[in-house]
Rosetta silent file (secondary structure, phi, psi, omega in degrees, C-alpha in Angstrom):
SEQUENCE: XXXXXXXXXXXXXXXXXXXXXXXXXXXXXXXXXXXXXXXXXXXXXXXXXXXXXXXXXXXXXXXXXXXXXXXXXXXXXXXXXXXXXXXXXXXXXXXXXXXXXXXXXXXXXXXXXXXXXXXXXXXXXXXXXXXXXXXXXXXXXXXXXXXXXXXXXXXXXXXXXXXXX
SCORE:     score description
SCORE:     0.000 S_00000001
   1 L     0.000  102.004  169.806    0.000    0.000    0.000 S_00000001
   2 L   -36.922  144.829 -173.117    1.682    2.984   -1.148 S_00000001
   3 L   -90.339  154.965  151.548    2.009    6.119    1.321 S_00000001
   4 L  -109.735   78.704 -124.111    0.850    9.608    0.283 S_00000001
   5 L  -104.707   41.524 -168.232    3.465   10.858    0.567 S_00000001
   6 L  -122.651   -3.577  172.956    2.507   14.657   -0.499 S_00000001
   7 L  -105.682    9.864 -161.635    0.287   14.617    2.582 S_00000001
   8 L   -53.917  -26.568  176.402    2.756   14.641    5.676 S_00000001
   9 L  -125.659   26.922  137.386    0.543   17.662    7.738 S_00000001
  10 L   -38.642   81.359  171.380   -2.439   16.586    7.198 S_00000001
  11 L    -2.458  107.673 -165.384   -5.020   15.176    9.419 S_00000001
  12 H   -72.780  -33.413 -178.293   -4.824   11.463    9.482 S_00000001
  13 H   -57.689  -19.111  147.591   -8.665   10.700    9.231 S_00000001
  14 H   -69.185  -46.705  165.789   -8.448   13.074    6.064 S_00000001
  15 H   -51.149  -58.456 -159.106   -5.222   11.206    4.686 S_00000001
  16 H   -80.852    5.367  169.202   -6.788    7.846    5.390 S_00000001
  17 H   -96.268  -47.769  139.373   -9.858    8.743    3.467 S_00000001
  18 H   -26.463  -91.741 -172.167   -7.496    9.825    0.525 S_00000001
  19 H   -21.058  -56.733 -160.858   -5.098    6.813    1.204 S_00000001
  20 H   -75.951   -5.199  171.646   -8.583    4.661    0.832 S_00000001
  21 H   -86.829  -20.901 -170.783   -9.710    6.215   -2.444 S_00000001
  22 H   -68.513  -29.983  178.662   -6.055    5.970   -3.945 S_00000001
  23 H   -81.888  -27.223  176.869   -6.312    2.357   -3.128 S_00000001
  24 L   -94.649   28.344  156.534   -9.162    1.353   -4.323 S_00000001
  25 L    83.067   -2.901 -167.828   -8.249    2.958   -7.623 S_00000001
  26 L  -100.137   16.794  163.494  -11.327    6.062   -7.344 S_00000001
  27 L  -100.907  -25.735  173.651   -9.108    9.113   -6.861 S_00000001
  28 H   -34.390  -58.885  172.290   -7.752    9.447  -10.478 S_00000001
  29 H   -59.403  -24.253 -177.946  -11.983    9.674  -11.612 S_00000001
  30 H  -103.333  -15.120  157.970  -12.785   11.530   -9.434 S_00000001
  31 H   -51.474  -71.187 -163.138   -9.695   14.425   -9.866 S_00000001
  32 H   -74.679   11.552  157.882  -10.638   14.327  -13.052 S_00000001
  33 H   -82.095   -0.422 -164.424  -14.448   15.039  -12.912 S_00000001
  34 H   -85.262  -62.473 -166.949  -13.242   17.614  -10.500 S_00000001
  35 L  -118.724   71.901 -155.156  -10.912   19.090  -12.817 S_00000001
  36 L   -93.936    6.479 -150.122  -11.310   18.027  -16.385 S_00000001
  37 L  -126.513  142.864  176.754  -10.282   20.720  -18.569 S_00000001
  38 L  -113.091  174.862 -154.663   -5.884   21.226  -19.296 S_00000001
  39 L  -142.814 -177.406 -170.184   -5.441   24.722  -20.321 S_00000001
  40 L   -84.722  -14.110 -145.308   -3.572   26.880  -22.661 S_00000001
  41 L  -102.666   64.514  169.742   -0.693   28.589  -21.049 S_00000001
  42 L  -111.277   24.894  161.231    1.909   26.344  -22.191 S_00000001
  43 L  -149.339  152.316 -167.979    4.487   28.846  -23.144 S_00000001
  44 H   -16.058  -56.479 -157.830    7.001   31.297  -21.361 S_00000001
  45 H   -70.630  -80.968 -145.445    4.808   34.536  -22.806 S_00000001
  46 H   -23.701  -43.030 -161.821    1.205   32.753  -22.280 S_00000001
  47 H   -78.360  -62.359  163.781    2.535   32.487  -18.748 S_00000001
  48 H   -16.087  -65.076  177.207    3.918   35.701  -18.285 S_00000001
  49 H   -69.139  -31.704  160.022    0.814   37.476  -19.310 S_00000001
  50 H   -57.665  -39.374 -173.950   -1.193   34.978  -17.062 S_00000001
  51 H   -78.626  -40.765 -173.731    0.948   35.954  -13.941 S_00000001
  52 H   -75.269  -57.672 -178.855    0.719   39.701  -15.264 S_00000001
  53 H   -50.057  -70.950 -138.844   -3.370   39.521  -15.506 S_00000001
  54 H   -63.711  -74.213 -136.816   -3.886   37.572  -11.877 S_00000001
  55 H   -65.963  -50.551  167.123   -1.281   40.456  -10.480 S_00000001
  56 H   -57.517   -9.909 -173.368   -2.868   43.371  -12.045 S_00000001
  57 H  -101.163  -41.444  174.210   -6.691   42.124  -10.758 S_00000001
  58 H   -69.743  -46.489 -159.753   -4.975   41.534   -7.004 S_00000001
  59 L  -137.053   75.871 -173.772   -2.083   43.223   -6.509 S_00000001
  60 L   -63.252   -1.063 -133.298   -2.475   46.766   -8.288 S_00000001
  61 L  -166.482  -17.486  158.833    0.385   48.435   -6.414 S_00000001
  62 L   -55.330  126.884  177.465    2.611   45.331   -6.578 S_00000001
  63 L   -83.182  142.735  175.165    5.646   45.618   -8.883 S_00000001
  64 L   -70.807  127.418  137.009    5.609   42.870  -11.993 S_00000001
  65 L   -19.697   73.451 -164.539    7.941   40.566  -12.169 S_00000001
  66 L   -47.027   -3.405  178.645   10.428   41.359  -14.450 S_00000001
  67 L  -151.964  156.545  171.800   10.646   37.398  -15.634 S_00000001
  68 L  -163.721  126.765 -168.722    8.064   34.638  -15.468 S_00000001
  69 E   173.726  153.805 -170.292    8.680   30.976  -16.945 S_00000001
  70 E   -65.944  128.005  159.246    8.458   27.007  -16.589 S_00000001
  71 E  -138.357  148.303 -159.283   11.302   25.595  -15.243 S_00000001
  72 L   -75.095   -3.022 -164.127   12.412   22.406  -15.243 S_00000001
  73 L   -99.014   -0.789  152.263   14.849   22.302  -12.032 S_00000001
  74 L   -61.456  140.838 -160.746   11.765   22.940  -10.092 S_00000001
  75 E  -168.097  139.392 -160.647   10.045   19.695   -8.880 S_00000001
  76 H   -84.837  -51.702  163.971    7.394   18.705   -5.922 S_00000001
  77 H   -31.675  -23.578 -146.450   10.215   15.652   -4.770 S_00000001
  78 H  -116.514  -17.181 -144.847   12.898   18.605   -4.451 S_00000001
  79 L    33.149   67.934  179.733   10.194   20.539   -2.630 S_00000001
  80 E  -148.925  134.083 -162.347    9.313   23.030   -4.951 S_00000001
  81 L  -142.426  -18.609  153.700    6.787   23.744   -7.200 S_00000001
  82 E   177.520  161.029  176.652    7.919   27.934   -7.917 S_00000001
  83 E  -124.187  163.627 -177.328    9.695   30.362   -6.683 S_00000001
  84 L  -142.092  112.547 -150.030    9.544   33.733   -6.283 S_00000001
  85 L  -129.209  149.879 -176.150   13.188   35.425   -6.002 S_00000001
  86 E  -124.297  118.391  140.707   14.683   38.853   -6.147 S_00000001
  87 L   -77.400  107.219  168.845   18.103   39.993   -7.590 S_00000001
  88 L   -74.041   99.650 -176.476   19.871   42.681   -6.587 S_00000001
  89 E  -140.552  163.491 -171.467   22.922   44.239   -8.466 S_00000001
  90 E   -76.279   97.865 -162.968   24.366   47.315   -8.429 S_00000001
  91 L  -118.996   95.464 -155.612   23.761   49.977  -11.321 S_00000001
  92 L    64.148 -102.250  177.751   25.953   52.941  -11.511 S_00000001
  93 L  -146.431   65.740 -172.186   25.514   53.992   -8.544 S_00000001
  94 L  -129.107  151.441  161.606   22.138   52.937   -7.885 S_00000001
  95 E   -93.167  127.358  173.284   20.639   49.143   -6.441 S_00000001
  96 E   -99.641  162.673  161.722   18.049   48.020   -8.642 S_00000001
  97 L  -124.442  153.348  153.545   16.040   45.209   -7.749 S_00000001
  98 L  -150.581  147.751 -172.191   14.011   42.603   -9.818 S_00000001
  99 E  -121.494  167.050 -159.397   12.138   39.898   -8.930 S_00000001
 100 L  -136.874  165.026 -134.894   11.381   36.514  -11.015 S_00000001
 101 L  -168.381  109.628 -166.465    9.028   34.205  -11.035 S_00000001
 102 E  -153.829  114.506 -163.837    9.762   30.246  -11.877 S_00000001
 103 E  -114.117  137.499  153.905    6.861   27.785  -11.942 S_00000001
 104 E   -35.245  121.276 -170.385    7.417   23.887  -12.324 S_00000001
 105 L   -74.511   15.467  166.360    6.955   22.949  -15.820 S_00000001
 106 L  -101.542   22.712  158.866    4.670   20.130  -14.963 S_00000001
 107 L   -93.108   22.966  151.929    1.922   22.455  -14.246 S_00000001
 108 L   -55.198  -36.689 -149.981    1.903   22.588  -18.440 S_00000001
 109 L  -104.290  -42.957  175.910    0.128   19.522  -17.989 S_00000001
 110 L   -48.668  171.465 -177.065   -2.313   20.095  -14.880 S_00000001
 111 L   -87.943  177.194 -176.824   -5.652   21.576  -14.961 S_00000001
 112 L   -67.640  -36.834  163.815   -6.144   25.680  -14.715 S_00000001
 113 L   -56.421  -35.324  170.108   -6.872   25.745  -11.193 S_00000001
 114 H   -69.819  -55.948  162.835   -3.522   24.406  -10.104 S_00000001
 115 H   -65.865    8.553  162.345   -1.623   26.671  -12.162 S_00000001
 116 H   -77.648  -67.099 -168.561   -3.565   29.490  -10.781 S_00000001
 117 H   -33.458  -57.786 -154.293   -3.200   28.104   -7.311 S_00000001
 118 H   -89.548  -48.603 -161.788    0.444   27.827   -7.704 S_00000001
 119 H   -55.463  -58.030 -153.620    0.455   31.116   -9.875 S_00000001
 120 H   -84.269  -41.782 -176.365   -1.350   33.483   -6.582 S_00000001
 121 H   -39.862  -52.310 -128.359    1.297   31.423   -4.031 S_00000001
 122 H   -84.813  -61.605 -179.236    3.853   32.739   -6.042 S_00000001
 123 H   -66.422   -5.691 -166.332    2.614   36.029   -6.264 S_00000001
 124 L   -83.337  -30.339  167.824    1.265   36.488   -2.884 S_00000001
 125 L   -59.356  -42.573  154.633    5.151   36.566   -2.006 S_00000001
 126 L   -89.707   76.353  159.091    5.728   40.231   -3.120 S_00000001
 127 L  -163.453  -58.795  179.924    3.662   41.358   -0.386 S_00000001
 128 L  -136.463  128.592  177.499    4.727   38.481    2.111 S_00000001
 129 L   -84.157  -52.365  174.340    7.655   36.667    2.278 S_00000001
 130 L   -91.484 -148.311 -176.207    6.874   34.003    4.743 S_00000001
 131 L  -111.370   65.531 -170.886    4.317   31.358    5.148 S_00000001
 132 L  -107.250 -176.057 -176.900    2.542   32.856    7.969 S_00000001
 133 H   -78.293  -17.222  163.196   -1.133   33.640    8.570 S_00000001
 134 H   -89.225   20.407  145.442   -1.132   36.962    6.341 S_00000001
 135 H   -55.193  -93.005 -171.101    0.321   34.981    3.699 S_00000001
 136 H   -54.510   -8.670  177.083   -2.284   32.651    3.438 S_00000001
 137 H  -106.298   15.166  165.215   -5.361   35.018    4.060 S_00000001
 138 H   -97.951  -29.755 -170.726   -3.877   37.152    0.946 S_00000001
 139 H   -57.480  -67.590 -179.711   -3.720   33.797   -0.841 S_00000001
 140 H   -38.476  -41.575  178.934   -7.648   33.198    0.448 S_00000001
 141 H   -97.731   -5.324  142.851   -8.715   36.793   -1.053 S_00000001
 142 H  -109.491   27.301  140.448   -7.315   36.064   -4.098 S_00000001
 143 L  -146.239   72.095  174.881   -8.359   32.779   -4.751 S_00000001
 144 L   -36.193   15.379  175.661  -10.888   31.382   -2.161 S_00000001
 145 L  -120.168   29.533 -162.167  -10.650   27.901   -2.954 S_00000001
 146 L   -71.162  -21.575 -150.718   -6.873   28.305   -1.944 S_00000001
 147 L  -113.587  -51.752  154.491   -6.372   25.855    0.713 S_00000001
 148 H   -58.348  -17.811  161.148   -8.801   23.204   -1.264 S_00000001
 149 H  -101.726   11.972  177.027   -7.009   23.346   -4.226 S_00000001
 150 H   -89.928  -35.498 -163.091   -3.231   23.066   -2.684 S_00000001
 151 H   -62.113  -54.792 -161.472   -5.189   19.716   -0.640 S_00000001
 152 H   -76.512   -0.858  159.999   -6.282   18.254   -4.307 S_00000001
 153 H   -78.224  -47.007  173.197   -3.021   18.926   -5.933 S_00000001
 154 H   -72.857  -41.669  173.600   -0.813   17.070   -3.493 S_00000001
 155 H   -39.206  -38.919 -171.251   -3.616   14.411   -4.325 S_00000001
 156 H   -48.590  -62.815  178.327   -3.032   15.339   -7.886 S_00000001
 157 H   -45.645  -39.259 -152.618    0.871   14.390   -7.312 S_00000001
 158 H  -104.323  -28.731 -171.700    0.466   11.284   -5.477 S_00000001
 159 H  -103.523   -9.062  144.109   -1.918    9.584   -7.923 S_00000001
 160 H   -43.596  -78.124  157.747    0.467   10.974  -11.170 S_00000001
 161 H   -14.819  -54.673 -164.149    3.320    9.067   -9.256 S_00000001
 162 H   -66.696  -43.073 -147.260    1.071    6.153   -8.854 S_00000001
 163 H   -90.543   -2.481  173.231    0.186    5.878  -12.520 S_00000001
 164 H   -71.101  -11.034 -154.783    4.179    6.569  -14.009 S_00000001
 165 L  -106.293    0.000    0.000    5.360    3.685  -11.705 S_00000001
């Protein structure tokens, strides 16, 4: 019986009711009546301009990300699924800043709601840097299904895993 192992702080009577649909083979059908639809935003720009719409509708006063793109050294095993990073350097004899944006490239493949999900984390981070409780209630006003779709995503992961091995 396989672990979930994308579920470590989790309640176990929610994990073992996950654990018992992954075993009896019913969580693949039912992610995907949940989430049926893959989406469009399968290149650098697509993404860019996705990350630039969510930020302009949330975070009006937020500076844009000078870069935003899939990358492959990102990975839910590694424990990362994007980052959101700032560079500093020195320019005559001023410090600029810029900050980047770098989403796992297997949410090419996921439904629209994950890369959103993953999209507002990301962005929620130039306002708050750690994972505290104003983190997560900026995540919650801009996407209120925040905390149910990070649960069905680690589901997502653990039954991909299942069907690759």
């Amino acid at each position: 019986m396989p672990t979930l192992k994308y579920l470590p702080h989790y309640p176990p009577a929610l994990v073992q009711q996950a654990q018992a649909l992954f075993d009896s083979g019913e969580l693949g059908a039912l992610l995907r009546s949940k989430y049926p639809d893959d989406h469009g935003v399968q290149t650098d720009k697509a993404l860019y301009q996705f990350v630039s719409a969510l930020k302009q509708r949330h975070l009006k006063n937020a500076p844009l990300p000078a870069k935003v793109l899939y990358d492959n050294q990102q990975h839910p095993l590694k424990g990362t699924l994007g980052t959101n990073t700032t560079i500093s350097r020195v320019q005559g004899g001023r410090l600029k800043s810029k900050s980047e944006i770098r989403i796992a490239s297997l949410f090419r493949e996921l439904p629209l709601p994950f890369l959103q999900m993953i999209v507002v984390h990301e962005l929620a981070h130039l306002k708050v840097r750690d994972h505290d409780k104003a983190f997560y209630q900026l995540c919650c006003h801009m996407q209120p299904d925040y905390h149910q779709l990070e649960f069905d995503l680690r589901l997502w992961l653990n039954w991909r895993e299942q069907r690759r091995d």
